[in-house]
C-alpha positions in Angstrom: 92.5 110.0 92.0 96.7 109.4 92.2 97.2 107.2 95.1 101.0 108.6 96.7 102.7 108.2 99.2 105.9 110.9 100.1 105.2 112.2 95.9 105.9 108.5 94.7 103.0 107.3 92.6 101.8 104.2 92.9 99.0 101.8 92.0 95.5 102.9 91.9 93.7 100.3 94.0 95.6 99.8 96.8 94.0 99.3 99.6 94.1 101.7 102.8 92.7 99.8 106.0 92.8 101.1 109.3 90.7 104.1 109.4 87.4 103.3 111.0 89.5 100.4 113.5 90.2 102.7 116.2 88.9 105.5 118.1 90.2 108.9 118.0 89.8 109.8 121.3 91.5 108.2 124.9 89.4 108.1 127.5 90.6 107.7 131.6 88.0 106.3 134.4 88.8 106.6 137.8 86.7 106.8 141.1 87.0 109.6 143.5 87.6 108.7 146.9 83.8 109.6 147.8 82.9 106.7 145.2 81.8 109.0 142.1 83.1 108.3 138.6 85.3 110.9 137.0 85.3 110.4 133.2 88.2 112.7 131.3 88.5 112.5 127.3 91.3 113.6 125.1 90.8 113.9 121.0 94.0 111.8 120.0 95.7 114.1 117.2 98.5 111.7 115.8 99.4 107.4 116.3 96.4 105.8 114.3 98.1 103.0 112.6 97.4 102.6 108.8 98.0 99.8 106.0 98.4 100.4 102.5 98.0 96.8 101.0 98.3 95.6 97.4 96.7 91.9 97.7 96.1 88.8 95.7 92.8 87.2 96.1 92.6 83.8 94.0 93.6 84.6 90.5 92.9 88.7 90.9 95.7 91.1 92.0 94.3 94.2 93.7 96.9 96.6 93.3 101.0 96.5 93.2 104.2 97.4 94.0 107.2 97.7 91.8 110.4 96.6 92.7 111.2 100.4 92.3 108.2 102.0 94.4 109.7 99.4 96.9 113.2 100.6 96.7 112.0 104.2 97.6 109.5 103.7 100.0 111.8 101.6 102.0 114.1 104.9 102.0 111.3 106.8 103.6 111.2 104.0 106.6 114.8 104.2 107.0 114.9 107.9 106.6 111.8 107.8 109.6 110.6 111.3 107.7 107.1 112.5 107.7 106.0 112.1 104.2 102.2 112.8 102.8 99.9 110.2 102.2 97.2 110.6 99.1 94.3 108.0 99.1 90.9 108.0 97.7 89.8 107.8 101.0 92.0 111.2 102.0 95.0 113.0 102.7 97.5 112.0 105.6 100.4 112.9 107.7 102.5 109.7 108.1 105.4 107.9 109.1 106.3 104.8 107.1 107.3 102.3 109.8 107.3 98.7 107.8 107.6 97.2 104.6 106.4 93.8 104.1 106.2 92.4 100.5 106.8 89.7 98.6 107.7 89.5 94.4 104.0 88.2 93.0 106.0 86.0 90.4 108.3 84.5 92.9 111.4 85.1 91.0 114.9 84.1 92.4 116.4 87.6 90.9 113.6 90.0 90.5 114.2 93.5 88.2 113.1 97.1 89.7 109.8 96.5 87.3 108.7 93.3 88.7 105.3 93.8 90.3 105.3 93.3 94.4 102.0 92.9 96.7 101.9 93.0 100.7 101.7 95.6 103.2 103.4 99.2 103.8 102.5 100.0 107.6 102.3 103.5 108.6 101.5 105.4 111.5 99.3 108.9 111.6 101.6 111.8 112.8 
């Protein structure tokens, strides 16, 4: 499967973290004034924070960014647009809200093609 954010294509295995970290529902406990305990729930529908991470561990690269992909996704964060998400792991509704990468070769003048890896933060919407 493509993995895309907002229809630009990007690397197979990044990595999508966040899913499972939090609960999808918000829950409120208060006390009556008789002493009983009054429980309400609420299914959260949007606001689950996601990562999509292209990472270096030792020697192995897991994933990357071009200096291109970069270019367009940070358009999308400054744009603040809903865009679509496509992971292995699913489909999602999401907001782009930080980009934070850094050129893998460490090059003083790096082209659009040179290969990025870091963290694109998104939020659920």
């Amino acid at each position: 499967m493509t993995v895309s954010i907002g229809g630009i294509t990007l690397s197979d295995d990044l990595r999508l973290s966040g899913i499972k970290n939090q609960s999808l529902a918000l829950m409120s406990v208060r006390r009556t004034m008789g002493g009983r305990v009054v429980i309400q729930t609420l299914r959260m529908e949007a606001g689950r924070p996601l990562t999509l991470e292209a990472f270096r561990d030792g020697n192995a690269v897991y994933g990357h960014f071009t200096g291109s992909q970069i270019d367009q996704i940070c358009a999308l964060r400054d744009a603040s647009t809903e865009v679509t998400l496509v992971h292995h792991l699913g489909t999602f509704q999401v907001i782009v809200t930080a980009v934070d990468v850094e050129d893998i070769k460490g090059v003083a003048d790096p082209a659009s093609t040179d290969e990025y890896s870091g963290t694109i933060t998104l939020i659920e919407v």
